[in-house]
Steps between C-alpha positions, in 0.01 A plus 500: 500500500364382193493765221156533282573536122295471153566397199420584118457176278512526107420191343675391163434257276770345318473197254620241730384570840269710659704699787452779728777782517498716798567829330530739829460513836369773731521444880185645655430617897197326477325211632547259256675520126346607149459155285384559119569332171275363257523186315703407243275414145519196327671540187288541193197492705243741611485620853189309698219757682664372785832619458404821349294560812784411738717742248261793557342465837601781718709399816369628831853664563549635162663809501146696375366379848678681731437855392461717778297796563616837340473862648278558214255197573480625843368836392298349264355234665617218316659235635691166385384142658762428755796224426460186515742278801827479344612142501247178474189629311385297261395100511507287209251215575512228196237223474647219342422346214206601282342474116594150366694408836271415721787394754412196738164356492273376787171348598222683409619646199748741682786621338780716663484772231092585565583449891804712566324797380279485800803519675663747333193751506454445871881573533507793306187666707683443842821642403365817344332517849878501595574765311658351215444515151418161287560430171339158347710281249135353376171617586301240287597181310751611328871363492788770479861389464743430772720802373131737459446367910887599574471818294214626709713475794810627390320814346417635804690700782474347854339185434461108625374231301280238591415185287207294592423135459275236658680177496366126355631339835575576822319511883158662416433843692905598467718751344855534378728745433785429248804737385783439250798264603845667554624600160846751467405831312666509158605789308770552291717785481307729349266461784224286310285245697307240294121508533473190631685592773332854636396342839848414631568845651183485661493146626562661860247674531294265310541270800422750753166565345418126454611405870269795612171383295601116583459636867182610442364217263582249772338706813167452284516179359587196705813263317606782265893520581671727725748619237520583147606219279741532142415370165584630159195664424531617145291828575709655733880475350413773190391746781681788616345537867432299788270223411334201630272265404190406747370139452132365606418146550349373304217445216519123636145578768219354586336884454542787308410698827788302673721789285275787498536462902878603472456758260470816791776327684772523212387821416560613863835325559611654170441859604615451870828368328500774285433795805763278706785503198428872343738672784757286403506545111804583356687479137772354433733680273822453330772745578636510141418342146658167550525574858369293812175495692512770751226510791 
């Protein structure tokens, strides 16, 4: 039987590397583990609104939200919002590109940044419908970091990420999931994992969500694989939760509307994905500073 724990993250800078050091552990009877951590600054620099945002959003599971009812509230009749599912809350959906990176161009004048916030916004509407909360990278044409998209995740308790893109090539009408190649977790032993290497705990589970949304991608659109596929997409190794990035083919078309078509269909297979792989969310921990993966 597999045991459900969480984990506390700190985040320390030092002058040569940027690493993570798990500073404590707490197992938890609950569906699903406790992720937090926020990111680590760049040195001499001022933190971006993104970052400070991800630093200072409130986590669905935060300890503040599962206050109960009081003897004295009863009487009263006050009362506290019930707590939110322990486990998978929250959704980080991140439109790629943005501001002076326009990402691949098409016919037409498309460009994937302007597009893939269509898809995005649809996507976030059907999985609030789910239940889930949604956090945007980028609402508007604006071009956050890779860490400020990372930290976003990895601030929050009982969250997935999900990178967006819309390809320059491809079978029009498809879609494409993509996780992170194998890569061994490395710490040292102090415990300290480098930030460009957050997602190899969670490459499990990363493929278990992308093989569930590749299942529903292909039931919708005809020549989009069976399977997820790997490729060393540089969004996804700085974050610390299971992520996946969902490619769209393509700008290449003869019509703008031959994209806007697929636009409810993503958002659906997203959230269906989502539903299917929320029972199965768990944390991965480490036992010990400088300890192994436990499940």
């Amino acid at each position: 039987m597999a045991f459900r724990f969480g984990i506390l993250l700190g985040v320390r800078f030092f002058p040569t590397a940027r690493q993570i050091m798990i500073s404590g552990i707490a197992a938890a009877a609950l569906c699903g583990g406790a992720i937090g951590w926020t990111a680590p600054p760049q040195a001499g620099a001022k933190s971006s609104p993104a970052a400070k945002a991800a630093q200072t959003t409130a986590s669905p599971s935060s300890p503040a939200s599962h206050s109960s009812v009081t003897p004295s509230q009863q009487t009263t009749g006050t009362s506290t919002p019930p707590a939110n599912r322990a486990g998978l809350n929250v959704v980080v959906l991140d439109p790629a590109h943005g501001g002076t990176d326009p990402g691949a161009r098409g016919t037409e004048g498309i460009s994937e940044s302007d597009e893939v916030l269509q898809f995005a916004f649809a996507t976030k509407r059907a999985l609030e419908a789910q239940g889930f909360q949604v956090i945007l990278t980028r609402e508007g044409n604006d071009d956050p970091s890779f860490d400020d998209r990372s930290a976003r995740a990895n601030a929050q308790r009982g969250a997935v990420f999900i990178t967006m893109h819309i390809a320059s090539t491809g079978l029009t009408g498809t879609a494409r999931v993509y996780v992170e190649p194998d890569a061994p977790a490395t710490k040292n032993i102090a415990g300290l994992i480098p930030w460009d290497r957050a997602q190899a705990p969670f490459l499990s589970l990363s493929r278990k969500l992308g093989d569930l949304v590749q299942q529903e991608l292909s039931k919708r659109f005809k020549g989009s694989p069976d399977t997820l596929q790997t490729a060393p997409v540089r969004q996804l190794r700085t974050t610390a939760a299971p992520a996946i990035a969902v490619e769209i083919s393509s700008v290449v078309v003869k019509e703008r509307a031959e994209l806007d078509r697929m636009v409810p269909g993503v958002a659906e297979a997203i959230a269906r994905g989502l539903v299917a792989f929320r029972p199965t969310y768990v944390v991965p921990s480490n036992s010990a500073p400088g300890g192994s993966v436990q499940p």
